[in-house]
N, C-alpha and C positions, 0 to 999 in steps of 0.2 A: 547354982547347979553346975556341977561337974562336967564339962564337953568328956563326951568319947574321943577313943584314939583315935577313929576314924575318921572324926570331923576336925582334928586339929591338919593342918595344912602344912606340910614339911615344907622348908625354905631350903630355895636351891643353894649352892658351893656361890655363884654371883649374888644371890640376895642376902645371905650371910656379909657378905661382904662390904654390900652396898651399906646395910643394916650398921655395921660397923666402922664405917667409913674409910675403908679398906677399897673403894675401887680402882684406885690405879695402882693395886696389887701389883699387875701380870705388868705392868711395865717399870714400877719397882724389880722386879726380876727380872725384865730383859738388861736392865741397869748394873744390878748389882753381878750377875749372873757373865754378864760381857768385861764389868771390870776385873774381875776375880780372875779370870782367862788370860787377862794381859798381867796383870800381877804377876801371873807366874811364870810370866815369861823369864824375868824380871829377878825372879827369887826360885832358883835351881830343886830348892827341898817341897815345892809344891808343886813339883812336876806330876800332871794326871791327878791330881789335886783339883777339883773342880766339879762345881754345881750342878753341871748342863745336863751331864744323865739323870740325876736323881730328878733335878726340875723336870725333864720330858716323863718318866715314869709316875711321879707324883702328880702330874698338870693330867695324865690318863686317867689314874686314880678316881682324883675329886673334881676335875669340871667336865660336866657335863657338854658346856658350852665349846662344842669341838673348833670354835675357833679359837679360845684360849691353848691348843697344844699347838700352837704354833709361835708359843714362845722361845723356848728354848731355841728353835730354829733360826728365829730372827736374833737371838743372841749368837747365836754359831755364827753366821754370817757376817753380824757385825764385829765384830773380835777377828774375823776371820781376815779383812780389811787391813783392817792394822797389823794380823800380825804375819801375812804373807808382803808385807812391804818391809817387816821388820828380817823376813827370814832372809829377803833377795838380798836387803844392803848388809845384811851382818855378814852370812854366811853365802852370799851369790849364788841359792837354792831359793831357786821359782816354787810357785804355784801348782801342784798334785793337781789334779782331775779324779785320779786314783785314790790317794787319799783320802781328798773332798769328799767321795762317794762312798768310801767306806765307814766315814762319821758319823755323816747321812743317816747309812744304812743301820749302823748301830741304834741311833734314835730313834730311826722310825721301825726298830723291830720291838723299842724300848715302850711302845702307845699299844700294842695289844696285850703286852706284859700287862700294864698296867689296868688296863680295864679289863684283862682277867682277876685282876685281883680284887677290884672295885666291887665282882659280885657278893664278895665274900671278905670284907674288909675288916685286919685283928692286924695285933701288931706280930704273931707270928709270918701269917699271908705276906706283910709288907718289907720284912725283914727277905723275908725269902725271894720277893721283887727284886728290892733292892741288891741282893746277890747276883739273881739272875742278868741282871742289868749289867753288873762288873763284871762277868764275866761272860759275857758276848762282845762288849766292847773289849776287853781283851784279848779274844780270840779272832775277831775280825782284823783288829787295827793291826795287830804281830800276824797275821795270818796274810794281809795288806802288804805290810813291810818284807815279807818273806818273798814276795810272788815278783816283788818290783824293784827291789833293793839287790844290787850287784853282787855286793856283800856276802850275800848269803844265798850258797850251795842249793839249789832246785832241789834235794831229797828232802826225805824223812828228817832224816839229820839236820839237814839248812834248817828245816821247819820246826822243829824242837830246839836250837839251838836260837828261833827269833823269841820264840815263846819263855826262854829261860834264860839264856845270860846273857843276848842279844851281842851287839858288836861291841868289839873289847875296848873302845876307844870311849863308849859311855857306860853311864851304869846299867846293873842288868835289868832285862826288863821286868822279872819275877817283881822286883822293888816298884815299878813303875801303876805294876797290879795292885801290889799294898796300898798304895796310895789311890789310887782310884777304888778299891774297896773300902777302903776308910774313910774317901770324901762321898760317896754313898750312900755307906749308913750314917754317917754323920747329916749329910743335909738331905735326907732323907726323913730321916727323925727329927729334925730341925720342921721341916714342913708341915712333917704331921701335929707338932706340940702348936705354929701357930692355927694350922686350920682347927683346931677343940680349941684353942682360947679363942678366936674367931667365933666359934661356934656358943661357945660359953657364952661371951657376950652377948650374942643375937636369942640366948635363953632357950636354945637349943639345947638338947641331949648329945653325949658324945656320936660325935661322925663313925666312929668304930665300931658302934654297936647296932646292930638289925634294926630296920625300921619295925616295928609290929606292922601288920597287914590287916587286923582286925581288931 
C-alpha cells in the first residue's frame, strides 16, 4: 500500500547528510574554503576569487542547523591568521579592524539573503542570491577602502573612483568584482549540484522543488 505524502517524513539538510556519509561536510568546507583564500594570495589572477560568500549564503539556504552558518566564518578567521602575518612581513601593512568588520559585515548580511531565498527555493531565486551577494561585498569592501584609504579623495568622485578603477598602482577594482561575481555563481552552483546528488542519494526528491503540504 502506497504511504501518503503526508506520512512520508522529509529529512533534514544534516540527515541527508548523515544518510550519505557526508557529515564532516561543513568542516570539509571550513578546509577547503580556508585553503582557496590562501592560494590566492599566492596566485594574483584569483584575486576576490573565492568560496566564503557563496559558502555563507548557501550554508543560509540549506541548513537549517543555525549552527552550521558559522562556517564560513571560522574559515574567514582562520585564513585570516595566516594571512595578516603574510600582509605585515610582505608589505609591513598590519591588521584592519575596519576591514575585519567590513567582511564581517558582508557575510552576515549574506545569512538573511539566504534564508530569504530558502523560502522559495529555484535556481532563478538562487542565481539572483548569489548576485545579491557580489554585490554588497563589493559595495561595502570599495566603499571600506574609500572611507579609510588616504589615497582616495572623501567626495563623490574618491567614492566612484574606489568603486571603478580604484588606485592606479593595482588593478581596477571593476575586475576584482568580475571575479568575485564569478566565484559566486560558480561555487554557488557548485553547492547546490552536490546538495541534489546528496539528496539523490538519500532517495530524496530534488531540494529545489516545494515540499507538498498535503
Amino acid at each position: 500500500m502506497r504511504k501518503s505524502t503526508c506520512s512520508q517524513k522529509i529529512l533534514s539538510i544534516p540527515a541527508i547528510l548523515s544518510k550519505t556519509s557526508l557529515m564532516p561536510f561543513p568542516l570539509v568546507l571550513i578546509v577547503l574554503a580556508a585553503a582557496w583564500r590562501l592560494l590566492a594570495v599566492h596566485a594574483p589572477m584569483l584575486g576576490n576569487f573565492s568560496p566564503l560568500m557563496a559558502l555563507t549564503f548557501c550554508g543560509a539556504v540549506y541548513f537549517r542547523d543555525k549552527r552550521l552558518w558559522l562556517v564560513p566564518f571560522v574559515a574567514l578567521t582562520l585564513s585570516d591568521l595566516y594571512l595578516n602575518h603574510y600582509y605585515a612581513v610582505t608589505f609591513h601593512e598590519g591588521w584592519s579592524w575596519q576591514s575585519e568588520a567590513a567582511r564581517i559585515l558582508c557575510f552576515g548580511l549574506a545569512l538573511p539573503l539566504g534564508w530569504m531565498v530558502a523560502q522559495r527555493k529555484n535556481w532563478l531565486s538562487l542565481f539572483g542570491g548569489a548576485l545579491g551577494s557580489s554585490l554588497l561585498f563589493y559595495l561595502i569592501t570599495n566603499t571600506d577602502a574609500w572611507r579609510h584609504d588616504p589615497h582616495y579623495a572623501q567626495t563623490a568622485a574618491g567614492w566612484w573612483q574606489a568603486l571603478t578603477v580604484g588606485r592606479p598602482e593595482f588593478a581596477p577594482t571593476y575586475l576584482f568584482f568580475r571575479n568575485t561575481l564569478a566565484s559566486d555563481l560558480l561555487f554557488t552552483g557548485g553547492f547546490v549540484l552536490a546538495m541534489e546528488f546528496a539528496a539523490r542519494r538519500a532517495g530524496e526528491t530534488s531540494l529545489l522543488k516545494k515540499q507538498p503540504t498535503t
